[in-house]
N, C-alpha and C positions, 0 to 999 in steps of 0.2 A: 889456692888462688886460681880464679879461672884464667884459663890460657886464653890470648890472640885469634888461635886458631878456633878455639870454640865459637868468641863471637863474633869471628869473619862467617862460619858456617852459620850460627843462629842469623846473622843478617840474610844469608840465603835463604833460611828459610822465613822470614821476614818475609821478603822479594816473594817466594811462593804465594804466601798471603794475598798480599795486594792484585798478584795475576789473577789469582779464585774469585779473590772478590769483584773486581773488576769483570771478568767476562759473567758474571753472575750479574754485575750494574747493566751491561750491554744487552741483558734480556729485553729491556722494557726503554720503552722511549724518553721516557721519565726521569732516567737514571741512566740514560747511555752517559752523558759529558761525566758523569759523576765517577763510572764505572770507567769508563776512556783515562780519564785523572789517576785513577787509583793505581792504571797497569801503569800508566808513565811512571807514578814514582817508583812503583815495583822497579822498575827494568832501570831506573835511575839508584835504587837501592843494589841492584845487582853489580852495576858498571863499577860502583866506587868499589863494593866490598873485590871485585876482581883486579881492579889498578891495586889495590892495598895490597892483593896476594903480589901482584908482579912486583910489585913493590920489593916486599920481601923475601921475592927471588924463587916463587910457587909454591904450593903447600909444603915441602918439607928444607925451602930454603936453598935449594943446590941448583936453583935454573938464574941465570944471570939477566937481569932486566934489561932489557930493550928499553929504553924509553924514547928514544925516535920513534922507530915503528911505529909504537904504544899514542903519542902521539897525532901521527897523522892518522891514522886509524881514524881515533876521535874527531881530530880535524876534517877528515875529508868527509866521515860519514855527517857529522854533524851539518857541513855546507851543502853535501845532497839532499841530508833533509829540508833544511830551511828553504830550500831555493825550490825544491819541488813541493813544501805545502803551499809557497807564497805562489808561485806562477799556475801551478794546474790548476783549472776551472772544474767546477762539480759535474758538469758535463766529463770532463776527464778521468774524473774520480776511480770509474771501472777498468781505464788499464791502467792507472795507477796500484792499485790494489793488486792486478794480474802482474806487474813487473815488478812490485815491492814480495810477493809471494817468492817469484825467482829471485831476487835476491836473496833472501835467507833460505834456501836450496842451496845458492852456488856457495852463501858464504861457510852452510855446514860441509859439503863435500869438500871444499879447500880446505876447509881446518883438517877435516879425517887426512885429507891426502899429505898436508905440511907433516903430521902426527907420523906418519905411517915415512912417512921418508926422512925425519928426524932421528928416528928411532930405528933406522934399519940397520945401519954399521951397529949399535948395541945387539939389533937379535939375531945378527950371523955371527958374531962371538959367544953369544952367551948358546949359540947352535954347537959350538965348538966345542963345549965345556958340558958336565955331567949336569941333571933337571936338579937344579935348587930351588927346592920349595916347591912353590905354585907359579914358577914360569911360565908353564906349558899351560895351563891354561889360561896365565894373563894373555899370552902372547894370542890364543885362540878367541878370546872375548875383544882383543883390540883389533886383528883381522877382520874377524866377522862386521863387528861397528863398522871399520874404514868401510866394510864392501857395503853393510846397508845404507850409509851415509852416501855414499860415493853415488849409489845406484838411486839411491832415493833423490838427492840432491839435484844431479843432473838431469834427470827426468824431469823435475818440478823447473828448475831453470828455464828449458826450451821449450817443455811443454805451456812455460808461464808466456815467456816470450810471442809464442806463436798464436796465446789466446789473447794478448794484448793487440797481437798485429790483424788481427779478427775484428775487434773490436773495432780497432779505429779504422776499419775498411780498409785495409792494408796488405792482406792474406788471401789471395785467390786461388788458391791450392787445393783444393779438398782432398787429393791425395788417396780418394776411396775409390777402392779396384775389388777385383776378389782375389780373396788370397791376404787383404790386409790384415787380417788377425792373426794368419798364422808366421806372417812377415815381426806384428809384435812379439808375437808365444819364441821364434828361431832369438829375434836381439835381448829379450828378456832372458833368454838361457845361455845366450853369449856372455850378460853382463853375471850370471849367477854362476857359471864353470869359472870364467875370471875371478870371480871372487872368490872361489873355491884354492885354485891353482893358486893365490897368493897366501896361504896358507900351511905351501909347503916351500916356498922362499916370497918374503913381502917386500923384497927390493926387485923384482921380476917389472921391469919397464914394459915388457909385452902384454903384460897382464894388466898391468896398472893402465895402460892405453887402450887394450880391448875392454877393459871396465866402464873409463870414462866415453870413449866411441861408440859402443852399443847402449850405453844410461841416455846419452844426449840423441842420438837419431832414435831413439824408442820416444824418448819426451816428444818430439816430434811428431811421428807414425803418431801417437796415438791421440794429440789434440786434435791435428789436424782433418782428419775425417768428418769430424765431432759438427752440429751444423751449430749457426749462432744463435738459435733457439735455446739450445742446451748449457751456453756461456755460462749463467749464473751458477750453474751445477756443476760447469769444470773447474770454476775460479774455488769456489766453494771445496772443491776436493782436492788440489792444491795447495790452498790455505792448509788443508788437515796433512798434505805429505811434505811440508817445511816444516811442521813442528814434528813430524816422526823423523824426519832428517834433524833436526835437533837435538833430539832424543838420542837419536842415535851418538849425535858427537857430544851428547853428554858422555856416553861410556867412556867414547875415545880418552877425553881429557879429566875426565874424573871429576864432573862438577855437576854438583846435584840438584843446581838453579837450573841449568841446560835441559836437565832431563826432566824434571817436573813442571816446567812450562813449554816445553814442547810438547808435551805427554798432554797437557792442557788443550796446547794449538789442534794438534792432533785429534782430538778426541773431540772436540767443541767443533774443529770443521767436518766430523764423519757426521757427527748430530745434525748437523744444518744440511750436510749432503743429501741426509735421509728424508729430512724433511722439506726438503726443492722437489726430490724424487716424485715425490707423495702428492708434492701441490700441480703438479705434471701428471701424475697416475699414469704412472712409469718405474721399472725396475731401475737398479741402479745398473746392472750389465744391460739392458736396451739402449741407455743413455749413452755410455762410452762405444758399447760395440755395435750397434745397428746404426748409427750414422744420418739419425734424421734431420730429416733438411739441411743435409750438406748439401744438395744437388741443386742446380739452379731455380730461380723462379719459371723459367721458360718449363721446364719440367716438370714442376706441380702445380700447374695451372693450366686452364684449357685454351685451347686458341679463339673461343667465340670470343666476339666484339662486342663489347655491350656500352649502352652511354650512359652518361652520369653528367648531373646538374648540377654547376656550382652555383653558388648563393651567396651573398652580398653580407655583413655585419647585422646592416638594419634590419634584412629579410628573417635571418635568423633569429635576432630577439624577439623578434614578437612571439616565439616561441615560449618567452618565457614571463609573457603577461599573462597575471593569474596565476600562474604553476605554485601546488603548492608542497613539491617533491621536486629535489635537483639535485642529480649524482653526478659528480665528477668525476670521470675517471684518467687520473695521467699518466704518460705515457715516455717513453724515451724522446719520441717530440717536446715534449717541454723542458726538458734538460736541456736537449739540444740550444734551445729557442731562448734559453733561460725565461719561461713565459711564468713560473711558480709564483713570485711576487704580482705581476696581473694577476691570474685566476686568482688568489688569495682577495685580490681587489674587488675581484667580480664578484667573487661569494658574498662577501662583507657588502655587496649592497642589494645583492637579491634578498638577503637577510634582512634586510634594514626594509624593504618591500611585504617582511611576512612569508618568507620562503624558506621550506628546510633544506639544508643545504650539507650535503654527506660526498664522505670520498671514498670512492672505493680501491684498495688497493690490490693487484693482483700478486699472488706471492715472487712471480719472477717480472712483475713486471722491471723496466731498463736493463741494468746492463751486469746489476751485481743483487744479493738480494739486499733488499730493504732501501734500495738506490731514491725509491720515491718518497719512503719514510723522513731521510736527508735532506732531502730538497725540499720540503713541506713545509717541516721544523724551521728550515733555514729561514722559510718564509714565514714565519711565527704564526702557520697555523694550528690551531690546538690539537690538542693528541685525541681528546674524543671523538673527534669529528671523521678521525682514520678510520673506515672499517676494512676488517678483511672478508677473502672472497664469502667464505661461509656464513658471513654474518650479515651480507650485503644482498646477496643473489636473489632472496626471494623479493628484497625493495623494489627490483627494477619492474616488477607488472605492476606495481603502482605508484609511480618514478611519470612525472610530466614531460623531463626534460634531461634525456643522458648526454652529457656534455664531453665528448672525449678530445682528450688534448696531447696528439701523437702516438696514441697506441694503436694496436693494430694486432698482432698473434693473440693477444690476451683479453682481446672481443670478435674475435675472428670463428664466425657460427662452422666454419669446416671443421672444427674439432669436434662435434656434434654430428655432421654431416658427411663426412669422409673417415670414418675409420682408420683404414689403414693409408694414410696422409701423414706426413709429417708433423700433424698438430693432431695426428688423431686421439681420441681415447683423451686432450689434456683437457683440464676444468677449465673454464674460461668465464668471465664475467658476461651474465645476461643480459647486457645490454640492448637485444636486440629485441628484448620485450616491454622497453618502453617506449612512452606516446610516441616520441619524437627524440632521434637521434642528431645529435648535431656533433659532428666532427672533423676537427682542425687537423688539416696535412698540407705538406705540402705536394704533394702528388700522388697519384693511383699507384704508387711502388707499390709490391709486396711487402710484409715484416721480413725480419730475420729468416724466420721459418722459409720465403720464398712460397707462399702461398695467397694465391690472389684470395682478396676479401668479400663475400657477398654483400656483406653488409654495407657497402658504399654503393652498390646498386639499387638499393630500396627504396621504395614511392617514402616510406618514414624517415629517410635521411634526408640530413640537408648538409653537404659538403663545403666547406669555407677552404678554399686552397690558398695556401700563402705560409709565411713565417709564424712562428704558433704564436710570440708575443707580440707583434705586430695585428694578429687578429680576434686574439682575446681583449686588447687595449680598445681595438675598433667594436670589439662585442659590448665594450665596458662603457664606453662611450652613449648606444645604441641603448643599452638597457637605460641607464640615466634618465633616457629622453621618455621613455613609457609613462 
């Protein structure tokens, strides 16, 4: 007869399934909701078969159910969900993602740490008593987990923390000096002696203190230099050290969903790390340890004065009588501006004019990747119409009309033009080789990067300063009238 316990485990590995499959639906745009659906019910196959073990008191019956806890647990996490998908806007969406990353860091490091201090009055007795069995090594596999949990965990917590408060302009710290790496390499080996030290007593409060003090000001040190250029690629490596923090407190608690979908998390955000890296053409140690465009814009820009001509809705369109090429490119300005539904407006009538009309998407363009992918869909425009960089760049020398809608680093010609700049050496979309540039900002800021723009100086731009939806609607208006 099969036992309970088998098919409480076959149900985890169920739950595996669904995770596989799903981050496999999340390839393709097509099939992200489908693939988003799949891990939900994973993680909802997981939740039940785990109340069933507390249920019955943990895998072999002799742990007494908390059902309070157990409880609010679900209660409270379930009302943070709910309340934070209904209120954050898509604009917010990017430190959502960076503070939902630190959450499941902090929630695996509490678990190692609750584990490791549950279990310490048992391993200073059973320290007292002759090695039965395979103690010594349980007890060496549950150390080590707690310290990678511990050290992985809090690092992603503050380090998530500190790129959300980036994000939302919040963070004015850049915290880059010299000497900051070897300030990371001294607290990284504080937190790795600590975790050593709790190996030869794991109820050691000095240790368990300098583990999680030197995890969390390392998470720190080492976002915070990081410029907001490189965002997408920190959030993106994060993502991958919650699910090795996962993993990790799989060992601890002996649950084989934990570890195979963190291993999953993990491994699926080094892939996407590598390939942010790559659409930057950049190493992945340049990105964390050289520090680009942390420094202000006053610093990577020159102090000439130069002017620039803004231009009116109507002035603009007539750019776009006759055109028989229109590339859009959006930008974190239209998130902001929430302008996606406009342009989607806009498009849909150059089109109806006899105009081809394409978008091109940069791979880090906003604030996370694929952040414009999001927004687009949202606005129900079709998935063919997305290209990316490599399949778009050579359109723009015969492109009538580049239409950009808040970007700014990721058409920004100094990454061509300045080498060793903080955008030097990345790929960036050509927009600068079509007819006629037209692009909606609302001011001469720099990007992220803090590198002033040439391309808002060119006799070929025409500048519309104002709210992005506010003058897409006044673009949409204007074309009409042609």
């Amino acid at each position: 007869m099969i036992s309970i316990e088998y098919i409480l485990q076959l149900g985890y590995l169920v739950a595996a399934a669904l995770f596989i499959f799903g981050i496999k639906g999340l390839g393709s745009p097509r099939t992200a909701v489908r693939g988003n659906h799949l891990g939900a019910i994973g993680m909802l196959v997981a939740v039940v078969v785990t109340v069933i073990m507390i249920q019955r008191g943990g895998p072999d019956g002799s742990q007494p159910t908390q059902w309070g806890w157990v409880v609010i647990g679900l209660a409270a996490g379930a009302l943070v969900g709910a309340v934070m998908a209904k209120r954050v806007e898509m604009t917010g969406m990017p430190e959502m993602v960076a503070l939902l990353n630190g959450f499941g860091g902090a929630a695996s490091a509490l678990v190692g740490l609750s584990e490791l201090l549950r279990l310490g009055p048992e391993i200073l007795i059973w320290d007292k008593l002759e090695a039965v069995g395979d103690y010594h090594l349980w007890r060496t596999v549950l150390v080590v987990a707690v310290g990678a949990t511990s050290l992985i965990g809090w690092v992603t917590l503050t380090g998530s923390v500190v790129a959300m408060l980036k994000l939302a302009g919040k963070w004015s710290w850049s915290l880059s000096f010299g000497g900051v790496n070897l300030l990371k390499a001294a607290l990284l080996a504080v937190a790795v002696v600590s975790s050593g030290m709790l190996l030869k007593d794991p109820t050691q409060v000095l240790w368990i203190s300098l583990l999680i003090g030197s995890s969390a000001l390392l998470g720190v040190i080492f976002v915070a230099p990081i410029g907001g250029a490189d965002m997408p690629v920190v959030i993106s490596f994060l993502n991958s050290l919650s699910g090795l923090a996962a993993t990790a407190t799989g060992f601890v608690v002996n649950n084989n969903a934990l570890i195979i979908s963190g291993a999953l998390v993990g491994a699926a955000g080094l892939i996407l790390t590598a390939i942010m890296c790559k659409a930057m053409n950049r190493s992945f140690l340049d990105v964390m340890f050289k520090a680009y465009g942390a420094s202000s814009a006053a610093s990577s820009s020159s102090d000439e004065k130069r002017s620039v001509r803004g231009y009116e809705a109507d002035e603009a369109a007539l750019a776009f009588d006759g055109a028989r090429l229109v590339i859009i490119v959006p930008g974190y300005g239209m998130a902001v501006s929430q302008a996606q539904h406009a342009v989607r407006e806009l498009a849909e009538e150059l089109e109806a004019k006899g105009t081809d009309v394409r978008y091109a998407i940069h791979p880090v363009a906003g604030r996370m990747p694929g952040h414009m992918n999001v927004l687009l869909a949202e606005a129900n425009v079709p998935y063919d119409k997305l290209y990316a960089l490599d399949d778009i760049n050579s359109a723009f020398s015969e492109c009538d009309v580049a239409l950009i809608v808040g970007a700014n680093d990721t058409i920004n010609p100094a990454a061509h033009t300045d080498p060793g700049g903080p955008l030097g050496g990345m790929p960036i979309l050509d927009v600068e080789n079509a007819r006629t540039t037209i692009i909606v900002k609302r001011s001469l800021s720099p990007g992220y990067a803090g590198v002033d723009n040439d391309l808002f100086y060119r006799t070929s731009t025409m500048m519309l300063f104002g709210d992005g939806k506010k003058k897409i609607v006044e673009l949409l208006a204007s074309v009409k009238e042609l």
